[in-house]
N, C-alpha and C positions, 0 to 999 in steps of 0.2 A: 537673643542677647539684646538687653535694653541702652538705648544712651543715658545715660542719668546726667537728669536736671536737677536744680534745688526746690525739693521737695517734691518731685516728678520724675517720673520713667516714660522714657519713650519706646514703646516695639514697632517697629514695621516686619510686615509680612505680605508678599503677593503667589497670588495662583493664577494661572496661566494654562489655559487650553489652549496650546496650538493646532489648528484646525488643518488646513490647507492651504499653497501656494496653489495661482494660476497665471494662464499666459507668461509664463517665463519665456526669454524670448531665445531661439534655438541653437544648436551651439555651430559655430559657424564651420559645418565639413560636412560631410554625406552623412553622418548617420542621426544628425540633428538633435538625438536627445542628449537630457543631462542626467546626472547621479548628486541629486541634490541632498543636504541637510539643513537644517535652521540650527542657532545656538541662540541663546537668550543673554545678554552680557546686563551687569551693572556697570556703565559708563561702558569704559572698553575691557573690560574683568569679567571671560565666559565665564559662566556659573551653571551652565545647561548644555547638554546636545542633544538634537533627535537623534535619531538611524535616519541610515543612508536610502534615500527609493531610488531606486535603482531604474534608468531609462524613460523617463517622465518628464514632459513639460508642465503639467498640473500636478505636482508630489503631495499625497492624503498622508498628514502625520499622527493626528489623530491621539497626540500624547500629551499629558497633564504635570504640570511641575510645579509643587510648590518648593518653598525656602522661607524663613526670617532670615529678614535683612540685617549683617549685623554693622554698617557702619551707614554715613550718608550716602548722596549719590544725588546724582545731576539728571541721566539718563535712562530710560530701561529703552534695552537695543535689542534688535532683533536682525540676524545676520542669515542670508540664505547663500551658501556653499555651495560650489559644484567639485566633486572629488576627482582629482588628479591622480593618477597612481607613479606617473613620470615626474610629476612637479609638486609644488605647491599649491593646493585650493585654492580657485580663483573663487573670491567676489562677485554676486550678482548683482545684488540690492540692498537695502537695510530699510528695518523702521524704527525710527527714533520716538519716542513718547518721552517730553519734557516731564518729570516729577509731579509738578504742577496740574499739569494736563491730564493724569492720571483718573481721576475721578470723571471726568467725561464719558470716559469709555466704560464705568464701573458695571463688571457683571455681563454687557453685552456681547453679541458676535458682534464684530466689526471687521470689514476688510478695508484695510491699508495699502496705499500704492507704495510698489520696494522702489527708495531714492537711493541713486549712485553713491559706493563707498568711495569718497576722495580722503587724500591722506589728509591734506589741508583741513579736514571739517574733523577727524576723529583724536578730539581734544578731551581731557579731565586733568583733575589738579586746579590746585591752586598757588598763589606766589606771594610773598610778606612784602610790601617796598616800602620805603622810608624816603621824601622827597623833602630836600630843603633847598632854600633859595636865601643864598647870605652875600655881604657884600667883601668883597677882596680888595686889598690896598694893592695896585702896582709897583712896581721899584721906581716907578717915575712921581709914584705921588698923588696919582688915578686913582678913583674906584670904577671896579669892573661889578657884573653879579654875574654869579656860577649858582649853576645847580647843581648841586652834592647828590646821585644816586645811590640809596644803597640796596642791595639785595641780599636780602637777609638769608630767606630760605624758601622753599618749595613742598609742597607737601601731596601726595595721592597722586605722582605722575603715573600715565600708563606703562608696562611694559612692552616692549615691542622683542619682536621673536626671540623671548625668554632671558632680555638683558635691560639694563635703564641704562646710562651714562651720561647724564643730561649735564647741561651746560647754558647760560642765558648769554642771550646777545640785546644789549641796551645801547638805544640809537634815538635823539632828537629829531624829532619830526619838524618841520615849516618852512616857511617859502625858499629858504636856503639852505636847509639844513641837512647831513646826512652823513653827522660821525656816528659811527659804530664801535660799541668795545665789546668786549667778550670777558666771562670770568672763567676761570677755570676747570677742567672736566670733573664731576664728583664721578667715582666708579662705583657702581651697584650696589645702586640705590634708588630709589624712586622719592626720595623724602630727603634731597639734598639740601647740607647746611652751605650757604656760599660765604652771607654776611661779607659781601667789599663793595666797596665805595667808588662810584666812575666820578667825574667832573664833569660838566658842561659847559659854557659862556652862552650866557644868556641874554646879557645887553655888551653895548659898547664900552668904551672904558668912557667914565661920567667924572665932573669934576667933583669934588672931596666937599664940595662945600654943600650939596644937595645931602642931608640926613637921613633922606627917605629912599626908600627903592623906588626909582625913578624908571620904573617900567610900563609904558602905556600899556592900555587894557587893551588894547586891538590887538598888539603885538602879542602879550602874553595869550589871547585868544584863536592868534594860530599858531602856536606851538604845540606840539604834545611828546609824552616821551612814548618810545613802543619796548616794550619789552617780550622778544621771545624767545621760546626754549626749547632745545634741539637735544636730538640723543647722537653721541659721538657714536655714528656707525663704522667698522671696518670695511663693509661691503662699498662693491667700486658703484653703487649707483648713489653714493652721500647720506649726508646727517637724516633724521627723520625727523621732520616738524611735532613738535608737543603742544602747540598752543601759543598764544601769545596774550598782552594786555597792554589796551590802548590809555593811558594817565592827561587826559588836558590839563593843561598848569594851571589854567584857573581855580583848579580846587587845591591852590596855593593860599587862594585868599589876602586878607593881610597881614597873617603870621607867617607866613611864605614858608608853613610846614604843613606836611602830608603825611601821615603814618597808617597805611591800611591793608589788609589782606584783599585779594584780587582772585576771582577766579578765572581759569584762561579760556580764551576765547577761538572759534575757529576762524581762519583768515580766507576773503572771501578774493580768488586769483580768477576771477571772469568767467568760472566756467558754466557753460551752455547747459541753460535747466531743460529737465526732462517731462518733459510730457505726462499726462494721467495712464498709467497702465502701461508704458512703454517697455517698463522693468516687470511688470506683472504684478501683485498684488494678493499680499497675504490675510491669512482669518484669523484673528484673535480674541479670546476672551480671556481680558484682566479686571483680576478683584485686586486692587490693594489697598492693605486697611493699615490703619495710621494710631495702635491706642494709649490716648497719653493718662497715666495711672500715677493714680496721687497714693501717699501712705494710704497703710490698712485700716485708720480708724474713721475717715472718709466715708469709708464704704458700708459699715458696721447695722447702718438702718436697713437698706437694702439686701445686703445680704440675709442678714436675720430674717426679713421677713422670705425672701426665697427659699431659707433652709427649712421653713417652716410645713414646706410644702408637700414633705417629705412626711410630717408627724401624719396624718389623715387616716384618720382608722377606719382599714375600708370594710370591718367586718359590723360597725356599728351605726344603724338605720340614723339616730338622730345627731349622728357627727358634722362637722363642719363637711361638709362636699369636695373634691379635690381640682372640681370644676370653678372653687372659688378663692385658688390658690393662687400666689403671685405667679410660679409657674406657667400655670396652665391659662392663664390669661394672659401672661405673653407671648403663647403658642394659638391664641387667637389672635392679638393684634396682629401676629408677623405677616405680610404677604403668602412669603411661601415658609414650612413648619420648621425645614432644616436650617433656615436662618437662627428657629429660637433652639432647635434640638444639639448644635454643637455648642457652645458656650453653657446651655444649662445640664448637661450631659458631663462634660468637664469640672464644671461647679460642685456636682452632685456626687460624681467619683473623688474630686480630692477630700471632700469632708465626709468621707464614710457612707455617706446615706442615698445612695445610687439605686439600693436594692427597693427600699420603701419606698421612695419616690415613684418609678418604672410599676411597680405591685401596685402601686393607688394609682398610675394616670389607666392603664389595662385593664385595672378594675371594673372602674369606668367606665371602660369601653367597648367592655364585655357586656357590660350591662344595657348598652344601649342598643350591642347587636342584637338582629331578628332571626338570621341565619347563621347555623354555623358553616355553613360553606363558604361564608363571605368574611370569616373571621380573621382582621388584621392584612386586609385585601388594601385598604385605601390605603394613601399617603396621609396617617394623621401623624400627632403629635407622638403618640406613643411608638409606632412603629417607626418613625425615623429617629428620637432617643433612643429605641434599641436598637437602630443600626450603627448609630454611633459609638453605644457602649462596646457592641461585638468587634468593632474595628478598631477600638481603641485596647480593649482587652486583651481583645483576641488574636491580634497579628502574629504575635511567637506562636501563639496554636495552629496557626493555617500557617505560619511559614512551614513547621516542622511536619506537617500534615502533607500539606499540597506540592512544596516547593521542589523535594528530589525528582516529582513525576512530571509535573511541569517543565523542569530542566530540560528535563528528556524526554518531552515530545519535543519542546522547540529545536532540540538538538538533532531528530531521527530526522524529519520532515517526511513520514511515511504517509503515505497514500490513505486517505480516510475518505475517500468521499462517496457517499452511497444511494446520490440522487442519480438514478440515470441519466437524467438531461445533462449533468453537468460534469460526467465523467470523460477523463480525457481517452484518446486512443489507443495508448500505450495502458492505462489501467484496467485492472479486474477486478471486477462489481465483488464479487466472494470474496480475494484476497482484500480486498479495501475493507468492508465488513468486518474480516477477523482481526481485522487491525484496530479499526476500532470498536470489536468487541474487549479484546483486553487490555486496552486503553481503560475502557469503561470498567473496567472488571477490578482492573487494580488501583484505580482513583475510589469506586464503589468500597474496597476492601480496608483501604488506606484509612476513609473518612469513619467508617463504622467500627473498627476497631481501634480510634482515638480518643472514647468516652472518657479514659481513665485522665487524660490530660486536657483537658476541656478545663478553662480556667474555673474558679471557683467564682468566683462573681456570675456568669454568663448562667452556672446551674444556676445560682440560688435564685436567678429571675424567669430562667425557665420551668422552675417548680414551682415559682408564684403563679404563673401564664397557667401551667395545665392546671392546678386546683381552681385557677378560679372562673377556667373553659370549661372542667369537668363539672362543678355547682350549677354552672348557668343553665348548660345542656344536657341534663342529666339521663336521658332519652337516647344521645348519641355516645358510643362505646369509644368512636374512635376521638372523639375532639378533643381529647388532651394528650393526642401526639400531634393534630394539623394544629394546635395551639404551636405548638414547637417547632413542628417544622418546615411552618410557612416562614420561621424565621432564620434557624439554622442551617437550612435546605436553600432554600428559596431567597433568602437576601444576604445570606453570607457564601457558605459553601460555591453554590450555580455561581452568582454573581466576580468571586475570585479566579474560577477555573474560565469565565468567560474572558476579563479581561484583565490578566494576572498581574500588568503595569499594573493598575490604579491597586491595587492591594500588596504593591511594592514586591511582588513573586520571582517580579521581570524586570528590568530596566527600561526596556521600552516595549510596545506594544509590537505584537510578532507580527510575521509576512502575512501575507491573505492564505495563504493556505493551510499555515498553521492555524491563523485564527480562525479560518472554516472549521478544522479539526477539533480547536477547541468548543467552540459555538453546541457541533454536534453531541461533545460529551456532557456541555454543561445542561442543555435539554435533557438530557437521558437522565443523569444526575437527577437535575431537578424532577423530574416525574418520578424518579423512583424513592424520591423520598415524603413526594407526596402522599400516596399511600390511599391515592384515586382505587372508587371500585370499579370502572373500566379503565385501565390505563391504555389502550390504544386510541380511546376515543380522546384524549390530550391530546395527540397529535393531528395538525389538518392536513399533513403532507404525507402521501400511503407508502412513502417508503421509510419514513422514521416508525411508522406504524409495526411496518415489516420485520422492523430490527430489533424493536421493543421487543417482541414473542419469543426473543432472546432468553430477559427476564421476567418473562410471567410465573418461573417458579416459586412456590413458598418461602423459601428460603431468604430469599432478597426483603420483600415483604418483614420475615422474622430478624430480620439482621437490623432493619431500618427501626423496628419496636422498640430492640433489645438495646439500640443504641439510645434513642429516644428516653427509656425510661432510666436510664445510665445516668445522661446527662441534667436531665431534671428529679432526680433523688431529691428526698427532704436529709438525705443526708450530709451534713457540712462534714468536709472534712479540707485541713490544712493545706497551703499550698505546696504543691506536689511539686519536691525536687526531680526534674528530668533528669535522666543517666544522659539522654541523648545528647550530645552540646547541640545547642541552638547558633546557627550561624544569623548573628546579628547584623554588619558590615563588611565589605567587602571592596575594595578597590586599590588602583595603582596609585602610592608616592614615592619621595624621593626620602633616602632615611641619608643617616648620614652617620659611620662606621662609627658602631662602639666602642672600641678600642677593647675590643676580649683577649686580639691578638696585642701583644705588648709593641712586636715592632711592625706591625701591619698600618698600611697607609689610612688616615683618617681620613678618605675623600666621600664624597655623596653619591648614590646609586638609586635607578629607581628598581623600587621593589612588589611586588602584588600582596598589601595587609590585605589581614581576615581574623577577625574579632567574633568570636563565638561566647558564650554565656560563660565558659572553661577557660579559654586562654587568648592570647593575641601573639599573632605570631605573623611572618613576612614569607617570601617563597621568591626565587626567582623570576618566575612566571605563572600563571595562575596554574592551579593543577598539578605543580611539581610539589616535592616537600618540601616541609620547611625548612628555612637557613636557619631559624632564630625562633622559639616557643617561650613567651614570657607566659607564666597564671595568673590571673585572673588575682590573684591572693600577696602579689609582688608588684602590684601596682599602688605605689604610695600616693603619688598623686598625679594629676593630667593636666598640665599650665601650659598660657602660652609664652614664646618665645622672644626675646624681642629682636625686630628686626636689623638692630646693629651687631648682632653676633655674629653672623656669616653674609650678612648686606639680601638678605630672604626674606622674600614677603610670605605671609602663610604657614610661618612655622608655629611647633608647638615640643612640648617634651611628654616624654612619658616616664618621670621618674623610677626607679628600681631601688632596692636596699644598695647595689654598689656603684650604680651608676647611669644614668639619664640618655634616652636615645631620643637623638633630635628627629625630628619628621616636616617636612615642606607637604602641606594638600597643593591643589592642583587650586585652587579658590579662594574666596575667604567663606564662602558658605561650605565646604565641605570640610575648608578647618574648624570652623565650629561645631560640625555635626559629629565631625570624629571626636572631638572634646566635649562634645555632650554627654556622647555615648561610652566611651570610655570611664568618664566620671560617674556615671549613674550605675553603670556593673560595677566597678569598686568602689563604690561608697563608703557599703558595711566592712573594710577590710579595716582588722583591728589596727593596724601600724600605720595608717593613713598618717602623712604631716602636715604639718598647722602652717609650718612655712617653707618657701619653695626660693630659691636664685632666679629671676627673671632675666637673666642673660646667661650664657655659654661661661663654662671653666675652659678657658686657651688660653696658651702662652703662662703658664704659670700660677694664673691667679683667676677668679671670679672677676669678668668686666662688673660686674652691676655694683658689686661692695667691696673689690680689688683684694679680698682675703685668699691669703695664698694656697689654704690647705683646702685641697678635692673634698675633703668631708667635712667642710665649716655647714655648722647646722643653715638655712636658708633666712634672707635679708628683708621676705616682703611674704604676707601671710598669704595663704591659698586662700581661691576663690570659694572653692566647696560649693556646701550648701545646699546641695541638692540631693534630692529624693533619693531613697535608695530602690525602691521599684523599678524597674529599669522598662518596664512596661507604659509607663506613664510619668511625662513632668510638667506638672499645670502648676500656674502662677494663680491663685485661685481669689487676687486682686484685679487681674487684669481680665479674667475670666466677668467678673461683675460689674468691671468701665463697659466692657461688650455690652450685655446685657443690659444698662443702665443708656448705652447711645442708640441699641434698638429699641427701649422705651421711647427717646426723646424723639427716636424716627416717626416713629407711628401713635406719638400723644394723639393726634384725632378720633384714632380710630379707641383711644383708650374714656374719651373725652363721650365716645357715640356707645361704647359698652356701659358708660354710668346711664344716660340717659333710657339705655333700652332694659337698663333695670329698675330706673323706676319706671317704665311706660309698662313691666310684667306684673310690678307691684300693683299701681295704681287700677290696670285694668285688666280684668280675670277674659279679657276675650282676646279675639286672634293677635296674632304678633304683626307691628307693623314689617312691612318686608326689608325695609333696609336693615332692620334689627334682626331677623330671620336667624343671618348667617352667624351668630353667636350662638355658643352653649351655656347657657348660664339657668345653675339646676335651682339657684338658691340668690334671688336676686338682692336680699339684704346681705347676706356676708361677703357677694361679689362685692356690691357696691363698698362695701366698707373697706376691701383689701384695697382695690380700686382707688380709693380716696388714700391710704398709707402708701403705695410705690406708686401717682403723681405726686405728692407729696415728697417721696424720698429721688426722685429726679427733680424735680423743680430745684432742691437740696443742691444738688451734685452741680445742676447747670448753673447755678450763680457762684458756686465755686471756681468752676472752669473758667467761664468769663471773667471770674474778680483773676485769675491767675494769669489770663492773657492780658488784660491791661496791666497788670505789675511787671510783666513780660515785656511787654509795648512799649512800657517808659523806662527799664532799664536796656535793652537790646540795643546794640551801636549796629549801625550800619556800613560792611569794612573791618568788622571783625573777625577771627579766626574761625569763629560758629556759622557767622553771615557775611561769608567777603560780598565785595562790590559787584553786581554780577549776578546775584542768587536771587535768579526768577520766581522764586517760591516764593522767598522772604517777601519782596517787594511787593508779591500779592495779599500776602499776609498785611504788611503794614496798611495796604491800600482797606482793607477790609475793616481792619481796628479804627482808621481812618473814620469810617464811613458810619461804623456802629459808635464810634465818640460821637460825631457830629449828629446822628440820630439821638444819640440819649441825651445830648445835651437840649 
């Protein structure tokens, strides 16, 4: 979800390896250890959890999150948990990363020390005030001056255990001062309207005949007003602090008015800082990218020439080269290849031409191989574009493939282990084996009999792979299945059954001992689909050796061909409707009663959704039947809700032909994600509406357009708009700001690829070495692409810059986008600063 600017979108999105906690410090009773988790919050709004490790002062989490962010945010927090099963989870530490600060840490590990959770410091929101300074007549004939407060409103307070109630307290600061008033309690809500007006007395009463506000500057310099916000707690230990903002009257000025938004601030009550590593200290690695994407006609030079990259006719000797495509010369600038392979990968699948593109850079690459044993071994450009394509294609296929067996290993927790050194007391070496012989047996069976549902993209590029492994090595019988299945084998299949999180199988990454179990199967896997003429010399440990003698029958062998040449057919055929439903999403919200019953309570429930390709339907708890089965074909449209309908943060609706079921997610990233997904599986539904009610039908009428009738057609148009693929939703503008900012990353190295092709041109002898590390087959039409995308960035980056200073000198400082307070902004302005005075 993008914020939209004029004439600009903004996306954030961050990824996040959570690595490990250490030296946590122990829990204070005999058995010393804890049962910790980490959660990831935006500001104080979790949006993540680990699993729990259970009995560990160093807890290995080892699990990966991403999300787009869909709204602003101050903070990205990191909370480490110890689980209670009597209480409530205490608090051990936190890490806070300012917004700002974000980009320091871009990409690295880093270990952070966990600083103390106090209430006083965990603040978000913002607050409207309005300060005026006017003079008042007294009945005596006086002039006094007051300060008129007003507080208007608040906006993005936190929730605290599952309620807001918030309420501000506004109180004159200075050498004598210390009235307090209060406004009244708003109830749930976290985006309370107050708008009322306190009084002050500012100066003494002054005679009538001075014109002016007769208020020294010293005086007015220690005053200040404080305003904070408290949530009306029922519990007996009081209100919970929300923040607060400190206003010096000096930004009175001499119109003795103030109109600004504020962000709140934490309030600093003396406590005793902690030391480096006293709390112990956690490992993280965050990417978050920031891309701000102008309309599509921007973009129109650059992209054309990237799409181009795709025409290269690899069957014709005197063609332009594919090595001398915009492409694949971004695939040498980049550091490392997956930089250029996700964004041109995305590019390449929303405009059709995925398959030609993947066929010429392989081509290629074949071409340049010496061995076919070494075929598609490195980390180049084309084997990480086709992992990207398989995992973006491919996931409904590996969900519906791998996911039932997976379930249910993580769920048996049966004994697989068949190293001796490492088997425990209680286990037997044989029964362990046979356990994980049909583990292996029915994953092996699962995978080779899924040819028929193998997306249609993934063949059409693995029929390009074998014909053009089969041409090169025409000598070798087998290389146009290791063309295949160094990749279907070996970097999708192995790699999912290894670590079934990152390929979304799981939710989190399983104990050590399942993951031993799996580790084991996915070696076995992967050697059997390799299609090695000694398979036990693959293995260097002689008990995987031992196991393997398992399957050295033919059969396995013929299973692994017969699937093989399945999936790389020259034959296209359509996309294949599965009977199976594909479980798409799954997890707990809170829905809130349809009204099916006429006199059945309308109250809120949480319930366990599950969205499949066929239907979406709820359950009391996961596993039970369903309460409630909507199709898939009844879903007219997926909107969000607004928050004054039931005073709910995170809702959304899922309209029907007779009637709308409200839903709260647990986030605001998982209400987006269920609104993503929702929307993308009913797309193509022919009854789909054009306009939707943005608020609740209660009490009679429509809040948003107060029409009274349950069936008034709807007030405000759907968002739509999106793909009906449900496999894929690429914005394939913001897809080429990427690529267009990792041009402008690495202009030197694109600046040192022109020069090393005229130093090929000019001279027919060795290569100088800095130049070495380039492929460049054809150093005139390198150079010529070369000169059109620096050209079409140089393009794009004085566009940027011409949009930040228009930016620069329209953006107030204290407004609703940039209150007073917003550390980003400030470095922002500092920077515009810095680059005016420079160009000037």
């Amino acid at each position: 979800m993008a914020v939209e600017e004029e004439g600009l979108r903004v996306f954030q999105s961050v990824k996040i390896k959570i690595g490990e906690a250490k030296n946590i410090p122990p829990y204070p009773g005999p058995n010393k250890m804890r049962d910790c988790y980490c959660t990831v919050n935006l500001d104080q709004e979790e949006v993540f959890r680990t699993k729990t490790i259970e009995k560990s002062l160093c807890p290995f989490y080892g699990e990966d999150f991403y999300c787009e962010i869909p709204r602003s945010f101050r903070h990205l927090s990191f909370y480490i948990f110890d689980r209670d099963v009597f209480r409530r989870d205490s608090s051990i530490g936190k890490v806070a990363v300012k917004k700002e600060d974000l980009q320091k840490y871009h990409g690295k590990d880093n270990w952070f020390p966990l600083q103390p959770v106090c209430a006083d410091s965990e603040v978000q929101g913002k607050v409207h005030l309005e300060l005026r300074l006017s003079e008042v007549i007294t009945d005596s004939g006086v002039v006094c001056h007051k300060l008129a407060t007003r507080v208007l409103e608040c906006q993005d307070l936190p929730i605290v255990n599952g309620q807001c109630d918030p309420y501000a307290a506004v109180s004159l600061l200075g050498p004598s001062r210390s009235e307090a008033k209060k406004t009244k309690v708003k109830r749930k809500t976290n985006n309370p309207q107050f708008d009322e007006v306190f009084f002050f007395e500012v100066t003494k009463p002054l005679s009538y005949t001075k014109r002016h506000f007769d208020v020294e500057e010293d005086d007015v310099d220690k005053l200040a007003l404080k305003v904070d916000l408290w949530n009306a707690s029922n519990l007996k230990f009081g209100d919970e602090f929300l923040g607060e903002v400190r206003v010096q009257l000096k930004v009175l000025g001499q119109s003795g008015v103030h109109d600004a938004w504020y962000f709140l601030q934490p309030r600093d009550n003396g406590h005793k800082s902690v030391k480096a590593d006293e709390l112990g200290s956690l490992r993280l690695n965050i990417v978050y990218t920031e891309d701000h994407v102008f309309l599509t006609e921007h973009y129109n030079p650059l992209r054309d020439l990237l799409l181009q990259s795709a025409h290269v006719e690899v069957s014709e000797v005197t063609a332009k080269p594919v090595s001398a495509s915009a492409a694949h010369i971004l695939g040498e600038a980049c550091r490392e290849k997956q930089e250029a392979a996700v964004p041109l990968v995305r590019l390449f699948l929303h405009y059709g031409k995925i398959v030609p593109f993947l066929s010429a850079i392989a081509h290629a690459e074949i071409n340049r191989t010496q061995d076919p044993n070494t075929i598609f071994r490195g980390n180049s450009l084309t084997s990480k574009c086709i992992d990207e394509t398989m995992k973006l294609a491919g996931m409904h296929y590996l969900r519906v493939t791998l996911k039932p067996i997976i379930d249910e290993i993580c769920a048996d927790h049966k004994p697989c282990e068949i190293d001796p050194v490492k088997l425990k007391e209680s286990e037997n070496l044989d029964t362990n084996r046979e356990n994980l012989r049909q583990y292996v047996d029915r994953i092996f069976s699962a995978i080779t009999s899924s040819g028929v549902s193998c997306p249609t993209v993934m063949c059409d590029i693995f029929f390009s792979l074998r014909e053009s492994a089969a041409s090169r090595f025409q000598v070798d019988p087998d290389v146009r299945y290791t063309a295949v299945s160094s990749f279907i084998f070996l970097r999708f299949f192995a790699p999912a059954i290894l670590s079934p999180s990152l390929f979304h199988l799981r939710p989190h990454h399983p104990d050590p001992c399942t993951s031993r179990t799996l580790t084991l199967i996915s070696k076995t896997i992967q050697t059997l689909g390799s299609l090695a003429k000694s398979k036990s010399a693959n293995f260097k440990e002689s008990y995987m050796a031992a196991f393997y003698d398992y399957f050295n029958e033919q059969k396995y062998a013929d299973a692994v061909k017969n699937f093989l040449d399945l999936i790389s057919s020259s034959a296209r055929w359509d996309q294949k409707s599965i009977e199976t439903p594909i479980m798409l999403k799954e997890g707990f919200m809170i829905k809130r009663a349809q009204g099916r019953n006429r006199f059945g309570l309308k109250n809120f429930k949480k319930r366990w959704f599950r969205l499949t390709n066929h239907e979406f339907t709820y359950h009391k708890t996961k596993g039970e039947g369903a309460l409630c089965s909507i199709p898939i074909e009844n879903i007219l449209a997926v909107e969000r809700l607004e928050e004054e309908s039931f005073k709910m943060k995170n809702m959304f609706q899922v309209i029907q032909p007779e009637r709308a079921l409200y839903i709260q997610a647990n986030n605001c990233v998982e209400a987006r994600d269920w609104i993503d997904i929702l929307t993308k599986v009913s797309q193509c539904n022919r009854k789909r509406l054009s306009t939707f009610h943005p608020s609740a039908f209660l009490n009679g009428h429509w809040l948003c357009c107060k029409l009274s009738a349950d069936a008034a057609p709807g007030c405000t148009p759907c968002t739509g708009g999106l793909p009906a693929n449900i496999q894929l939703d690429v914005d394939g503008d913001r897809e080429t700001e990427r690529i267009y900012s990792l041009y402008s990353t690495y202009m030197s190295k694109l600046v040192k690829m022109q020069e090393a092709c005229g130093s090929k041109s000019v001279y027919d002898g060795p290569e100088q070495e800095e130049y070495s590390t380039f492929v460049i087959d054809d150093p005139q039409e390198t150079y010529k692409t070369l000169r059109l995308v620096i050209s079409a960035v140089q393009t794009l980056e004085q566009q940027h810059t011409q949009y930040k200073r228009d930016k620069f000198r329209k953006t107030k400082y204290g407004s609703q986008e940039h209150p007073i307070g917003d550390q980003s902004f400030q470095c922002y302005i500092r920077q515009q600063s810095e680059s005016s005075t420079y160009s000037i």
